[in-house]
N, C-alpha and C positions, 0 to 999 in steps of 0.2 A: 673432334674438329668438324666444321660443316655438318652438325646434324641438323640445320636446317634445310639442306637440302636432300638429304633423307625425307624429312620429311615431306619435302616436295613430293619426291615420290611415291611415296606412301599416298599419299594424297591424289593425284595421279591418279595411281592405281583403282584405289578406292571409286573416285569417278568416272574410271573408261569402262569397267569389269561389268556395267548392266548396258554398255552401248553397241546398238551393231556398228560391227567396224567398215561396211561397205559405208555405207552412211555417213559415218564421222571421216571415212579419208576423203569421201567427195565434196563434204562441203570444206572439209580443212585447205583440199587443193584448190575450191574456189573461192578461198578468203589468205591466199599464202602469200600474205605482202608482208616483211619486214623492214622495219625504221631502218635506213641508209645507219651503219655502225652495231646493228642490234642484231645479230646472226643468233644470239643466243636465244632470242624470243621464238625463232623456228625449232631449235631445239627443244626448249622446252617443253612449247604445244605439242612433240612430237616422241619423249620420254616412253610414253606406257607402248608404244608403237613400232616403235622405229631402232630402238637401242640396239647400239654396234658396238665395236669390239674396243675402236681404239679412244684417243680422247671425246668425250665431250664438251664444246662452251670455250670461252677463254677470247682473248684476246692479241692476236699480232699482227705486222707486217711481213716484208718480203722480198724476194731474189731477183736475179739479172735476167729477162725476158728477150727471146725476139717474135716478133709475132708475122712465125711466117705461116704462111694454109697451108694444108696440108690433107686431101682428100681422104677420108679415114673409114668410112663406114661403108660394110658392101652388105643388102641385107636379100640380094638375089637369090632365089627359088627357096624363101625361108619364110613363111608364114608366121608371121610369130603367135597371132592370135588361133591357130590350129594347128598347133602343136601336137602329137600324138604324149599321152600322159599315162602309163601305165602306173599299177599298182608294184611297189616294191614286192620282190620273194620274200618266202618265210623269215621272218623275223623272231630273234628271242630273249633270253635273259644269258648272260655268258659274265666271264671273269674280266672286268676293265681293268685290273690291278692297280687301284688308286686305294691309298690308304688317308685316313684325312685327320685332322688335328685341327683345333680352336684356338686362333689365337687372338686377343686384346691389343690392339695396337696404341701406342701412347699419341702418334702423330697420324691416324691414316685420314684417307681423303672421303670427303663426301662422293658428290654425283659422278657420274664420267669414268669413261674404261682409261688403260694406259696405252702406252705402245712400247712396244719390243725392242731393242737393241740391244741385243749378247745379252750378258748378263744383268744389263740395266734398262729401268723401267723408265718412261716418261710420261708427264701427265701434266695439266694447268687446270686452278682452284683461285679459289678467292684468297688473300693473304690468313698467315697464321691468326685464329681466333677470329675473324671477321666471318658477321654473316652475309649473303646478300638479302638483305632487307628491299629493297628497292625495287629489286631485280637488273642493275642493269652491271656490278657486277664488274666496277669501275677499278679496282685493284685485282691486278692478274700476274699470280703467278706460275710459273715452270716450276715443277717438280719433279725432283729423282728419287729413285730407289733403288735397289742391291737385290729385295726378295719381295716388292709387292705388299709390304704387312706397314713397313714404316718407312715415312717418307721426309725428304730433306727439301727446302727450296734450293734451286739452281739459279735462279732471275728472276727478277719481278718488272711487270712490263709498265708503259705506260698505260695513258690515259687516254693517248692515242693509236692504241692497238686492240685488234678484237681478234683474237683467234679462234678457228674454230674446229681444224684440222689438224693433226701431229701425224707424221712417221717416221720411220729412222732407217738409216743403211749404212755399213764401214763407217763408224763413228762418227754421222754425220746425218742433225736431226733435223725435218723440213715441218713447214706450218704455212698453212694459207688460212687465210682471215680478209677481214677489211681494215682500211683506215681513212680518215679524213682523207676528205677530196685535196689532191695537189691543187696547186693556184693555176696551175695547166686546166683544170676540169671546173672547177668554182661554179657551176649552177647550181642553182637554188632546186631544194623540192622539197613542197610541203613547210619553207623557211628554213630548210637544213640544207647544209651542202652534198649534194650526193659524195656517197663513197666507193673509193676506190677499191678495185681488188686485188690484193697482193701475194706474194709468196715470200717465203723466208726461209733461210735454213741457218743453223749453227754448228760451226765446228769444234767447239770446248765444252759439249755436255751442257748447253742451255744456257750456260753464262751468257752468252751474247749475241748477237745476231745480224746478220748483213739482210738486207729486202728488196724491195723492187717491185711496182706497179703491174700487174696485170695488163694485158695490150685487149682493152674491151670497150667502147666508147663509153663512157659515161657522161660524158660531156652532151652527145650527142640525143641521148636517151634522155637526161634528165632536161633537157629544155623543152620536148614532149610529152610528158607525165607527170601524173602527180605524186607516182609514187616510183623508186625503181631502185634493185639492190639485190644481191645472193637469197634467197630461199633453201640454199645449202652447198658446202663446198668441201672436200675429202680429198687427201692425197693420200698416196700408196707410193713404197718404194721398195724394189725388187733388184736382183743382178742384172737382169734386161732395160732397166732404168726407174724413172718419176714419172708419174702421173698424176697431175692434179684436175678434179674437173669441182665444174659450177654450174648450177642452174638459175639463170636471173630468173626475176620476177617483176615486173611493172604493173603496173593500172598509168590505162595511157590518160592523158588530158584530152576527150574526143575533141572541146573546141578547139584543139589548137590546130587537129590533122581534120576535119569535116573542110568538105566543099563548098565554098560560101554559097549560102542562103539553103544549106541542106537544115530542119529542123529534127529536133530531138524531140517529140512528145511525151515519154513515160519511161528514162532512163533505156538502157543497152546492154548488151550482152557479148563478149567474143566469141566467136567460131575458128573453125580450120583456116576459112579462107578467107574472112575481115569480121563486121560487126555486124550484129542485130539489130536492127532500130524497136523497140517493143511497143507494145500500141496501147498498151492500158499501165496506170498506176495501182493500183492495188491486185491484189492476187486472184487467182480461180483455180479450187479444188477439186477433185470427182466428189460428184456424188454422194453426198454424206460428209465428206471430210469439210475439214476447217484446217486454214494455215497456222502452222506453229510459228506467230510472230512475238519471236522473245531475243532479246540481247540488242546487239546495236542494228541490227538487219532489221529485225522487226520493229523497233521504235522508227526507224526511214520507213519503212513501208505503209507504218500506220499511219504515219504523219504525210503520206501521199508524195515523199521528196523524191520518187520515180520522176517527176513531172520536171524536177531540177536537171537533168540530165547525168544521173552518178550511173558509172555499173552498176549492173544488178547479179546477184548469185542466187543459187536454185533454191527452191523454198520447199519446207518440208509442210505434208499436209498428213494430219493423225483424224481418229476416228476413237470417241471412247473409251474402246476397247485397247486402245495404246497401238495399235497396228499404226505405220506410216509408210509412208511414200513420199519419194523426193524428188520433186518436177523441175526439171532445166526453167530458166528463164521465159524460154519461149512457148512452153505449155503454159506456163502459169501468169504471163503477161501475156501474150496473141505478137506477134511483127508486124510491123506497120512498112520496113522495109529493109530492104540490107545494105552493106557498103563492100568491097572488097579493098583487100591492104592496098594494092593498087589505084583505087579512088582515093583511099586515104593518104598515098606516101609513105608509108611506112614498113620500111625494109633494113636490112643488114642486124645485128645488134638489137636495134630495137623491138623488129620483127620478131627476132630471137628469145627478147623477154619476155614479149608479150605472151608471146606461145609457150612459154617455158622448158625451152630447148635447150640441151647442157651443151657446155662447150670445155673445151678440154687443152691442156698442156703437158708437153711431155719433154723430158730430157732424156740426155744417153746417161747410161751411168758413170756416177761420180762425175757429171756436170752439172752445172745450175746455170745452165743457158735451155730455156727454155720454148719448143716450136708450137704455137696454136695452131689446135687440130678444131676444124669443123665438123660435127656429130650431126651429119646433113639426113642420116636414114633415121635418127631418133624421135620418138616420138616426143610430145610434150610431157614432161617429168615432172614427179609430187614431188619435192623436195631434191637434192644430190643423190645423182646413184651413187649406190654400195659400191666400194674399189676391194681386189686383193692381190696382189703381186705373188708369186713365185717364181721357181726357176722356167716355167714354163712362160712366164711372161705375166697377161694381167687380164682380169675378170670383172666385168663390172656388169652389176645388177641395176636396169633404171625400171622404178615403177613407173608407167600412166597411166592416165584415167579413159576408162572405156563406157563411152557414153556418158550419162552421168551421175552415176552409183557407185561403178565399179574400178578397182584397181586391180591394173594388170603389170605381172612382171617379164623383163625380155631381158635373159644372158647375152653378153658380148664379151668376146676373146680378141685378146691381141699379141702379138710374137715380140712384138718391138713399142705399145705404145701407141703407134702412126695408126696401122691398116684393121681396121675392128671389121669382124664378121661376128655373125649372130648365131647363139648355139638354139634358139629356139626361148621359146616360153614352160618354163614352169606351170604354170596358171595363174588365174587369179587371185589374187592377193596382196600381201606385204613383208617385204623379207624383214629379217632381224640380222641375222648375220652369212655373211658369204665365202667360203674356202674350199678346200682338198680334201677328201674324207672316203679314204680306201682308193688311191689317185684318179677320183672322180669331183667334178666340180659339183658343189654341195651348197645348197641355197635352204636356212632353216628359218621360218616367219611364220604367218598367218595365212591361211587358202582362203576362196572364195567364200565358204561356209562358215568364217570364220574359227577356224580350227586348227592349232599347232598341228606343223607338218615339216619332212626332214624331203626337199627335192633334191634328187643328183640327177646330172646329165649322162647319156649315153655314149656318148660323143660323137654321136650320129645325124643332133637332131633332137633324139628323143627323149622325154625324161618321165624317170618313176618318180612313185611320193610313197612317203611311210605313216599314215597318220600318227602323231606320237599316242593318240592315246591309244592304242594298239598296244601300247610298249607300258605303261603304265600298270599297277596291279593295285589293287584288285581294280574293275574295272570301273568305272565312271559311272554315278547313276542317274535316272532317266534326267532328260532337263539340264544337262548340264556341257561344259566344254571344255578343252584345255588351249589356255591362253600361254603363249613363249612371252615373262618377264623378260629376260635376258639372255645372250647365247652369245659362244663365241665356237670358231674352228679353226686348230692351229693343229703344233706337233701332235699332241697328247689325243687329237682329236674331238669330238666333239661333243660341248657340254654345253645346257641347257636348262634354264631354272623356268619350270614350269609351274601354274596353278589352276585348278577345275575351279569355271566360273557358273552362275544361274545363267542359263537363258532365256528364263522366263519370271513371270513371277511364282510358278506353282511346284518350282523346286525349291529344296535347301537352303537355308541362307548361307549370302557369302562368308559367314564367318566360320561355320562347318564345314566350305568349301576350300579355304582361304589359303591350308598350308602351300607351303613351298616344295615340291621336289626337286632334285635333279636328277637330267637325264643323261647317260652318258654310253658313247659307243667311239670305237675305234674304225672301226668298217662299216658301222649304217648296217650292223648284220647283227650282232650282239649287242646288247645291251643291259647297261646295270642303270641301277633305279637307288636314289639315297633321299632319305625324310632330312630336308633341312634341320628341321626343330629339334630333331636326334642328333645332327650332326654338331648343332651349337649346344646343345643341350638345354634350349632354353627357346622360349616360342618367338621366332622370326617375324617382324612386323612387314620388311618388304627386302628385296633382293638388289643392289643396285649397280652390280657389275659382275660379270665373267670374263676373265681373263685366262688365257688357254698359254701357254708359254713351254719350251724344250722340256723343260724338267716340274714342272706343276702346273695343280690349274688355283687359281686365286675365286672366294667368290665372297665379296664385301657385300655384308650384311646387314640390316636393322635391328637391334633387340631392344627388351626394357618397355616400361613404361613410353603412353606414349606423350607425357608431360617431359620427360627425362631420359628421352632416346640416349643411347651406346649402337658402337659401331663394333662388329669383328667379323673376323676375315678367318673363313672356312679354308684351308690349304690343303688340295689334294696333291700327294706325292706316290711315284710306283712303286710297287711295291714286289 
């Protein structure tokens, strides 16, 4: 079931595996508008990248809100951008005690991790037998499981639900998503009604569900934009309580906030502190280079529609030899002048999206009375931070963008939920997954250099990093890198499906590079090393979940032809 969307990912893969990733996150963050009800299209884009632990995609509404403020972030004498970054101690090869087995599932799931509740799984997919052809993935279901391998529907939602987040806690599963604007919100954007954002929870194991609105204006947002809606949204639930957060995302309508008789000559750009007026319609390269005007960016640009007044996003400029460079707006157009949000009017919420600033809700546990928390120290965010709850409370990973290349990531802890303090930065880069690992907080992605890497915190401040390929054997040869498919970190600790990509063109092809490993350690100290392709016994086309759970680790697979893809599900147990 769902090998279609296997093959999404496969496919995915196949296209990200020759890209630098600083490149592909800056322009990704500078084009992250999502259709008002389309949460899933953020994912998507964001698969080879971004894959987390719990659901993926889906569709719902949501719970009982209040929306009180609640001052929440203190990021005093914590630099995040200089952060002290050591190299992890000796590392090695040791016993993880995982014994593993192959199994054929009759019913398992395509894309998308689960989530955890005792001894049951939860997840949401497209209805039995259905693909998403379309992509928008208009029948959604909730599904259970017992062990991970086979899976039963629990509910099937509307047509007016889009979920995009699962957790569970004391037999009680939460989901935030969007849905159709209430007739409270009814503005129009782009000829759609904006939507709303909700939270939901169920207490009969997915059967049903009670929701509830979000307290975020949309009303107010959507009569100034042309576009406006979640870019990403995740909840976590722990014993210390819920935590849902969001990152809106807008493209404002400048006629509607511009100062009358201010003109627009060669479209605009956003800043920290309002807009750019640009001074030229077509681009300017260094020296030698030439702008890469390809996709729907580049057909506006050739066709001079700067001069219409749209945003503009950064333009990449290449050189023969395939070298590039990716100029902000304002190199590559000139500013003719600038505005601040305060010229413009635009503040609260809207301000908020524009910037792409998360905002946050939290409950006590085992309530679904929900207080919005203001994330007043955070930076502008690619997509929803990474969430993970334990007994210690709650951890969340936001990447932004630093200048306009680069992604950077900044830990935050919180006891209750409410009060966030900053553990510092990792570095740069992209998380995959974020947990507990030897009870340190454990952040495993992508670095700056584009390189799988395992960061823990000190809890000082400071944080080491492990390169994975350090851990790898035999070792990696010249020209090449390891990319984190998938990763999760839970009980069992932490498991991760790596593959060695080219980085150039004068190494190996990706197909010699291609296999799959896994990485796995309990302490970020040992480590054991497994050849997927030996573990299925048959060659792996792409990896499309890790799931780390008390007593196993789950990791659903690709095999087969790739006319007549099969799905199965590698099961590690201790041993």
């Amino acid at each position: 079931m769902n090998n279609d969307l296997d093959r999404d990912l496969e496919s995915d893969l196949d296209s990200d595996v020759g890209l630098d990733l600083d490149r592909g996150l800056a322009q990704a963050a500078a084009r992250m508008y999502v259709p008002p009800g389309d949460v899933d299209s953020v994912l998507r884009r964001g698969r080879g990248r971004q894959r987390r632990r719990r659901v993926v995609a889906g569709a719902l509404t949501a719970a009982a809100f209040v929306a009180t403020t609640v001052t929440a972030v203190s990021l005093a004498g914590r630099d995040a951008g200089h952060t002290p970054v050591a190299t992890e101690g000796q590392v090695g090869r040791g016993d993880v005690g995982l014994a593993w087995r192959k199994v054929a599932p009759m019913s398992g799931l395509g894309m998308g991790s689960a989530v955890r509740q005792g001894s049951v799984l939860y997840s949401v997919s497209t209805a039995p037998g259905q693909a998403d052809v379309r992509g928008d993935q208009r029948h959604r279901v909730v599904w259970r499981s017992t062990d991970g391998v086979e899976w039963s529907p629990a509910s099937t939602l509307g047509d007016d639900l889009y979920l995009s987040d699962l957790t569970s806690r004391d037999n009680r599963v939460y989901a935030v998503g969007t849905a159709p604007a209430t007739s409270a919100v009814g503005a129009a954007v782009g000829g759609k009604a904006a939507s709303d954002m909700v939270v939901g929870w169920s207490d009969d194991g997915g059967r049903s569900w009670q929701r509830s609105r979000l307290p975020v204006d949309m009303k107010a947002m959507a009569a100034r934009t042309t576009f406006v809606g979640p870019s990403g949204m995740q909840v976590a639930a722990g014993p210390k309580g819920t935590v849902a957060v969001a990152t809106m995302s807008a493209r404002l309508n400048l006629s509607s906030v511009l100062p009358a008789g201010t003109a627009v000559p060669a479209g605009w750009a956003v800043t920290a502190t309002g807009v750019d007026l640009l001074a030229r319609t077509t681009p300017s390269c260094p020296a030698g280079m030439s702008p890469e005007l390809r996709g729907d960016e580049g057909r506006r640009l050739k066709a001079g529609a700067g001069a219409s007044g749209e945003e503009t996003g950064p333009v990449s400029c290449f050189k023969p030899d395939k070298a590039t460079t990716l100029l902000s707006p304002q190199q590559a157009f000139g500013v003719a002048g600038s505005l601040t949000w305060a010229d413009l009017h635009v503040d609260g919420d809207l301000l908020r999206a524009v910037r792409r600033q998360p905002v946050a809700f939290v409950a006590k546990a085992g309530s679904t009375t929900f207080e919005r928390i203001e994330m007043e120290g955070v930076a502008e965010a690619m997509g929803a931070p990474m969430l993970h709850a334990d007994d210690d409370g709650f951890d969340m990973v936001v990447t932004s963008l630093v200048g306009e290349s680069e992604a950077r990531m900044t830990v935050l802890h919180s006891d209750d939920g409410r009060r966030w303090t900053s553990l510092g930065s990792p570095g740069r880069g992209s998380p995959v997954a974020v947990g507990r690992l030897g009870g340190r907080v454990a952040v495993v992605g992508m670095s700056d250099k584009s390189e799988a890497g395992l960061f823990r915190s000190d809890g000082a401040g400071g944080w080491s990093s492990t390169p994975l390929a350090d851990v790898v054997e035999p070792q990696l040869p010249p020209h090449t890198t390891l990319a984190v498919s998938s990763a999760d970190i839970g009980p069992l600790g932490l498991v991760a499906d790596v593959l060695a990509i080219p980085t150039n063109g004068d190494g190996p092809g990706s197909k010699e590079l291609g296999a799959h490993r896994l990485l796995v350690s309990r302490d970020g100290a040992a480590w054991g090393e497994f050849d997927v392709d030996g573990l299925a016994a048959e060659h792996v086309r792409a990896v499309g979940r890790v799931l780390v759970t008390a007593d196993r680790v789950l990791v659903t697979a690709t095999v087969g032809r790739a006319d007549a893809p099969r799905q199965v599900v590698l099961v590690g147990s201790p041993s």
